[in-house]
MARKEGU-168312 format. One record per residue (C-alpha): residue in three letters; z, x, y. Coordinates in steps of 0.25 Angstrom, whole numbers, plus 2048, in hexadecimal, padded with zeros to 3 digits. Layout:
% residues N
ALAZXY;...
% end
This chain:
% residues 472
UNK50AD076DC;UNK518D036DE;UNK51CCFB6EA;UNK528D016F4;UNK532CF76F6;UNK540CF8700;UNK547CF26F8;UNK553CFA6F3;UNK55BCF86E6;UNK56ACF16E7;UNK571CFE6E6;UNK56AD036F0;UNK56DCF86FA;UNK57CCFA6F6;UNK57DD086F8;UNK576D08706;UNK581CFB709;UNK58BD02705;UNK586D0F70E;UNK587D0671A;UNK593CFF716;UNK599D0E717;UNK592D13725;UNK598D0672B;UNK5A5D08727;UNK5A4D1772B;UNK5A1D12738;UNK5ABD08738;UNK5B6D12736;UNK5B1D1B741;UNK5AFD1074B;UNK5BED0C746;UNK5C2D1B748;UNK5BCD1A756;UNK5C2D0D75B;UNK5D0D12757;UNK5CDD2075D;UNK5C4D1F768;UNK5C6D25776;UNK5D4D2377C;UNK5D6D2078A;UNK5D8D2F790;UNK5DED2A79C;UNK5E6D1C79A;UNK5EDD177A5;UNK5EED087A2;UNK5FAD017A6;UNK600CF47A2;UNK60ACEC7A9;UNK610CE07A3;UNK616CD47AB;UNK61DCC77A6;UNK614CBD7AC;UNK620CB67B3;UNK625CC17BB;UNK632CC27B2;UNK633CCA7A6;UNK62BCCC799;UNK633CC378E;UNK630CBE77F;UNK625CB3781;UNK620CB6791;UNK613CB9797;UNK60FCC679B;UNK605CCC7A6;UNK600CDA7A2;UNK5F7CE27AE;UNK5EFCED7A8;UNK5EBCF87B1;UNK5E7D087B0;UNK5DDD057A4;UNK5CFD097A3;UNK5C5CFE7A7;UNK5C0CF8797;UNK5CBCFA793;UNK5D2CF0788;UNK5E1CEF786;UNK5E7CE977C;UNK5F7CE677A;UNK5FECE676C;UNK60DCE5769;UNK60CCEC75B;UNK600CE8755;UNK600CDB75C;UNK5F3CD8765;UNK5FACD2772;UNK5EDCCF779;UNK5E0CCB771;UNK5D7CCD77B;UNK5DACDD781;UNK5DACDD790;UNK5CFCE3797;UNK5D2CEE7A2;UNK5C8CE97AF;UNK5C1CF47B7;UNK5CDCF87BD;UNK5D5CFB7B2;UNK5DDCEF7B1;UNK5E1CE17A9;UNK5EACD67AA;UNK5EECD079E;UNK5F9CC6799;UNK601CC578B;UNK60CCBC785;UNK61ACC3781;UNK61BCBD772;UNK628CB3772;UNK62FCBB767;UNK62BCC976F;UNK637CD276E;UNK640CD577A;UNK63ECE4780;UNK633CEE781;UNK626CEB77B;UNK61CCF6777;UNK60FCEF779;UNK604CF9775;UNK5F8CFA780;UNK5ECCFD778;UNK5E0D0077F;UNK5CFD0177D;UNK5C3D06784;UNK5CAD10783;UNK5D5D1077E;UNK5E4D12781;UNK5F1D0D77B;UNK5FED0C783;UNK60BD04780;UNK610CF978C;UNK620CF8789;UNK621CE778C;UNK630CE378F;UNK633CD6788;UNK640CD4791;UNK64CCC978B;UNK64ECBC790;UNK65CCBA793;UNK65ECAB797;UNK667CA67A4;UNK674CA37A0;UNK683CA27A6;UNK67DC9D7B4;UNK689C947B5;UNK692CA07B5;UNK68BCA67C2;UNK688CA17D1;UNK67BCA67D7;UNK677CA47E4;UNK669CA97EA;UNK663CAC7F7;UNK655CB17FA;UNK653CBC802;UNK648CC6805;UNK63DCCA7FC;UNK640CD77F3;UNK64FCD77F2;UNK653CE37E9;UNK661CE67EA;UNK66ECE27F0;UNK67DCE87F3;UNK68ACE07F8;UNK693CE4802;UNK6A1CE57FC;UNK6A7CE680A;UNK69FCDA811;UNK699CD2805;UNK68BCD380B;UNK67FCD5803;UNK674CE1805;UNK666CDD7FF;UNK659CE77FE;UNK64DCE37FE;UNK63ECE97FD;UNK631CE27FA;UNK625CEA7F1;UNK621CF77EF;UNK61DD037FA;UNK61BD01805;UNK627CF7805;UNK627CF1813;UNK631CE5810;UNK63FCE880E;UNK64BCE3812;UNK65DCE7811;UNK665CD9812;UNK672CD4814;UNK678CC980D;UNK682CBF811;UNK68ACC0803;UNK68ECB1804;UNK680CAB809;UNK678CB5804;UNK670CB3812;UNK66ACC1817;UNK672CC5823;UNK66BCD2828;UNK65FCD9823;UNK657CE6827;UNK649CEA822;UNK64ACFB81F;UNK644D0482A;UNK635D0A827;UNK632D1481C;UNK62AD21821;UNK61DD22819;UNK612D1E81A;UNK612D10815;UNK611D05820;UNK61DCFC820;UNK626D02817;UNK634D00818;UNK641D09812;UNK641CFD809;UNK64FCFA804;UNK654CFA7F4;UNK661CFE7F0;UNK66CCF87F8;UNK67BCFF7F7;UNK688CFB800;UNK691D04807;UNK69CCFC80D;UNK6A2D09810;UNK697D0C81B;UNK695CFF81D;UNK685D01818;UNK67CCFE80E;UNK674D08808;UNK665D04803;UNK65AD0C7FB;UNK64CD0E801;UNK645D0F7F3;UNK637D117F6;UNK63BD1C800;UNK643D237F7;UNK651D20801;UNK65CD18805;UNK662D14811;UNK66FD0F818;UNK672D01820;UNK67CCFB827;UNK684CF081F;UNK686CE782D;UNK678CE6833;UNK66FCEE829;UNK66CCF8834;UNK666D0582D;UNK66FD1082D;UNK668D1B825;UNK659D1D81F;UNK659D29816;UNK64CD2F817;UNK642D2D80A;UNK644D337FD;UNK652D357FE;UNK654D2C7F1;UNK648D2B7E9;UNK645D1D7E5;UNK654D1B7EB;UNK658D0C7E3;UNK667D097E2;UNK672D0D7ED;UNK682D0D7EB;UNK68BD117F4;UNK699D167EF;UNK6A2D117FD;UNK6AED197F8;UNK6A6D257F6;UNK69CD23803;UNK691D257FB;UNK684D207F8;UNK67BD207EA;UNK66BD1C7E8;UNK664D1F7DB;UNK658D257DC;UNK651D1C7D1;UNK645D247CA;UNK64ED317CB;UNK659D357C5;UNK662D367D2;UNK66CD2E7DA;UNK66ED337EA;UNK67BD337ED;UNK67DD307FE;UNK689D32807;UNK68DD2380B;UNK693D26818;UNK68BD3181D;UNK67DD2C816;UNK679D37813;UNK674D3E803;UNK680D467FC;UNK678D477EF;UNK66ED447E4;UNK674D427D7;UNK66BD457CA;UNK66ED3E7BE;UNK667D447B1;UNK663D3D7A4;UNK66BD3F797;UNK65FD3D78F;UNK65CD4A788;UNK64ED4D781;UNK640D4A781;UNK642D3C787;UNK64CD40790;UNK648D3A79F;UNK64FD3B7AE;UNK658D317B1;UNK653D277BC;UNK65DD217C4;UNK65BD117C3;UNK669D087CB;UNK676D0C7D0;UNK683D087CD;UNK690D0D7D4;UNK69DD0B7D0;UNK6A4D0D7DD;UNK6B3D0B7D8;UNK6B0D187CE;UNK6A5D1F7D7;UNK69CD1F7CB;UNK68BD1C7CD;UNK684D177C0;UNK674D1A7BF;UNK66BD167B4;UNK65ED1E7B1;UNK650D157B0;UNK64AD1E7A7;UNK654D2479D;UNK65ED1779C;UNK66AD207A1;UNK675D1E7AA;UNK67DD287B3;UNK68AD267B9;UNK68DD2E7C5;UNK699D327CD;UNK697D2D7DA;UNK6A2D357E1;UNK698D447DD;UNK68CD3D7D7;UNK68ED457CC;UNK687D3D7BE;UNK694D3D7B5;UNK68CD367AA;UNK67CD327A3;UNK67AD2B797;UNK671D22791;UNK671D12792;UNK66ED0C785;UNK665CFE782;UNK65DCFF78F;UNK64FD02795;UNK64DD067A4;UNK65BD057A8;UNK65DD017B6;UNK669CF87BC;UNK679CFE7BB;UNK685CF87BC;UNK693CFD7B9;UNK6A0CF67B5;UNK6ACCFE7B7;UNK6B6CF77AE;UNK6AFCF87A0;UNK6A7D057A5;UNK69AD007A2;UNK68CD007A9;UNK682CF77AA;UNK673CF97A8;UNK668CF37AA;UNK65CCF67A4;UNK64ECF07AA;UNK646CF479D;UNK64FCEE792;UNK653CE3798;UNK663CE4796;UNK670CE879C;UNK675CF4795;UNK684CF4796;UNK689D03793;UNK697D0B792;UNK696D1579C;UNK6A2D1C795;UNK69AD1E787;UNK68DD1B78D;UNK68AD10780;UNK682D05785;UNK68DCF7781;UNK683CEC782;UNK674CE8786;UNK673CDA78D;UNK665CD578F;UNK663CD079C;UNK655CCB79C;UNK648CD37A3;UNK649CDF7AD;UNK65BCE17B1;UNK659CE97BD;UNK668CEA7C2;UNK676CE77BE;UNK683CE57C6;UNK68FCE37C1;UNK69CCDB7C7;UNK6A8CE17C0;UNK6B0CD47C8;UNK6A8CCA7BE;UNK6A7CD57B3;UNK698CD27B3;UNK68CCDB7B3;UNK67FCD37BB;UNK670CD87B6;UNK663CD57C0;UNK659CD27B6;UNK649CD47BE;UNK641CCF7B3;UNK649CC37AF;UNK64DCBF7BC;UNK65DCBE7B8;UNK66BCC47BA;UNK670CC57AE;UNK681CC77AC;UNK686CCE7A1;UNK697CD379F;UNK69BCE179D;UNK69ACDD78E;UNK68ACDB78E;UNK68ECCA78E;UNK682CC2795;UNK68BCB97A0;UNK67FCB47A7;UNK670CB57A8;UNK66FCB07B7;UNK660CAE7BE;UNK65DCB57C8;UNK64FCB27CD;UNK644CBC7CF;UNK644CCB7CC;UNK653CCC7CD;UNK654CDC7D2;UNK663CDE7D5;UNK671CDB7D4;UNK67FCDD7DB;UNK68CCD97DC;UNK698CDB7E7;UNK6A7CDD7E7;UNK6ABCD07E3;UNK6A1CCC7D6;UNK695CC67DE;UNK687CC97D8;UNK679CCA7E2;UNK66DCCB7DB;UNK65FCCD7E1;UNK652CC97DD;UNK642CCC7DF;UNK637CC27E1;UNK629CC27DB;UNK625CBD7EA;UNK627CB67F6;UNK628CA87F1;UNK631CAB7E6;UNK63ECA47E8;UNK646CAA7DD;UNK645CB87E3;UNK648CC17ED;UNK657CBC7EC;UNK665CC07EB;UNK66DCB77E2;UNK67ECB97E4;UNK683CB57D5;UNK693CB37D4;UNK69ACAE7C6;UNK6A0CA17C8;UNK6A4CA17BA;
% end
């Protein structure tokens, strides 16, 4: 009898290797196919905010702070910048949904918007974070310039000169809803001591301690008053210049999320932007009281077309013409301010989230400021071409401009300057201004006041106005 063996021949071992070799690489694929499309998040929520680790602005080379929230608890995101991997290990979303992480902006990193891809497991998601890499523009021309500082109260956020009497109004409100802390002073323009100061009456609602907290600041030397706006409560109100005694409260919602006020003296009327719409009110001076609404419409035209939303004012009182630029289609609107009739729309080239606006007479060009892309757009409002693009460095929130000195003056947020450029889009200075620069101004005779912000209570390089005047 012949003995049974297990033993198989060498081709028959190589066939059934290559039988397996063939099941494995069929279930490679197919796990391949399922990792690549597997179950997609079906309601993603997460949110990332990005913050330069030393409260200034995100530039080429710095540290920044990410703070992760909204995602599914497991959760592993990871952040590429093409195909690049910006964080080997993939942060974690906690039982709550949320992550801190940090990463390091590379040294040659290009200046503007970077689309970081947000890619998401467990399950997944994939979103894009737009990262501003913002310009450093260095100081420079400080010898040209005189600046003198004084600190005042914590959350200064605009301010106004009297062309009458000099004096200097200032508004202030600290935090968010319910703000109980806000203050309207007035400023020795020589000292720059306060003189006289007034905290706004209580808000009705139903939030303890809230104040008519004051905003935008406007002058009328013709009525001897100074018109503020009430931003949280969607209003404005009127004081008297000599002892800031309150003269009128309009009542909430008269001005939704009211921002900047004007007042034409010649005319005796009264402009505040209501920012987030696409309206300006328009107010009798004298009798303070509403004449009107004024509705600016977009020029876009199309599928992207979008409401213009009114961001600063402007107000060219010698030709009783308001200038308005639009957040969110980088427009601006020029206004008769005798009708309020819009006379003209067009777009502002070079710029993203347009924001501050000034005006010179002389060369018939406006100034924007644009908080997005970083630069003061200077434009032709005849022709409506954009004539130069100045970087100013991180965040320009507003821009005056001294047609005595020919010099336009931008508050830079983010990179914590004033930056001075010429109606020809030449840099003449790069002044520091401390922290959170928010607004500037200037009176009759060429004198600049610009505010500033603090990070907190022992930060000595905020909450300040600084008078700047050209010794050279």
């Amino acid at each position: 009898m012949k003995q049974r063996t297990s033993a198989r021949s060498p081709a028959s071992q190589l066939c059934k290797l290559a039988s397996l070799i063939g099941l494995m690489s069929l279930g490679m694929q197919a796990a391949m196919a399922q990792s690549a499309f597997d179950a997609p998040d079906p309601n993603y929520q997460g949110q990332i905010m990005a913050m330069p680790a030393n409260g200034g602005a995100v530039t080429a080379g710095s540290d920044v702070q990410l703070m992760g929230r909204g995602f599914k608890p497991g959760q592993h995101i990871t952040l590429l910048r093409g195909t690049t991997v910006l964080n080997a290990d993939a942060y974690v979303a906690d039982s709550e949904g949320q992550f801190k992480g940090a990463l390091k902006v590379p040294a040659d990193a290009a200046v503007g918007q970077q689309p970081i891809i947000v890619n998401v497991t467990n399950p997944s998601a994939a979103a894009v974070l737009p990262l501003k890499v913002s310009p450093v523009v260095p100081l420079s021309g400080t010898e040209r310039f005189k600046l003198t500082s004084s600190k005042l109260v914590p959350g200064l956020y605009q301010s106004a000169v009297s062309d009458k009497t000099g004096a200097i109004f200032v508004t202030s409100a600290v935090g968010r809803p319910p703000v109980t802390e806000s203050q309207l002073l007035k400023l020795n323009p020589k000292t720059l001591a306060i003189e006289a100061k007034v905290t706004p009456a209580a808000a009705p609602g139903k939030e303890p301690g809230a104040v008519y907290a004051v905003y935008g600041v406007g002058v009328d030397d013709r009525n001897g008053t100074v018109w503020v706006t009430n931003t949280r409560q969607n209003s404005v109100a009127v004081y008297r210049q000599s002892d800031l005694s309150l003269v009128k409260q309009f009542a909430p919602d008269t001005v939704a999320h009211a921002r900047d006020v004007v007042v034409d003296t010649e005319l005796d009327k009264a402009f505040a932007g209501a920012t987030g719409s696409n309206t300006i009110v328009m107010f009798d001076a004298g009798k303070q009281a509403v004449e009107r609404t004024i509705e600016i419409k977009s020029a876009q035209r199309g599928e992207r077309a979008a409401s213009f939303t009114v961001a600063s004012l402007h107000l060219d009182a010698k030709a009783h013409k308001l200038y308005t630029v639009s957040l969110s289609t980088n427009e601006a609107a020029v206004i008769d301010a005798k009708t309020g009739n819009v006379e003209k729309v067009f777009p502002i080239e070079g710029v993203k989230t347009a924001m501050g606006v000034a005006y010179d007479a002389k060369t018939n060009r406006l100034f924007v400021a644009a908080q997005n892309s970083d630069n003061l757009a200077i434009v032709d409002v005849a022709s409506g071409k954009t004539l130069h693009l100045v970087p100013t460095g991180a965040g320009p929130l507003n821009v005056t401009f001294d047609p005595n000195k020919r010099l336009a003056y931008v508050s830079n947020r983010g990179a914590g300057t004033v930056t001075v450029v010429d109606p020809d889009g030449k840099l003449v200075a790069n002044l520091d201004d401390g922290t959170f620069p928010n607004h500037v101004t200037v009176d009759a005779k060429g004198t600049v006041y610009a505010v500033n912000k603090s990070k907190g209570p022992d930060d000595q390089n905020g909450d300040r106005i600084t008078r700047i005047t050209q010794v050279r």
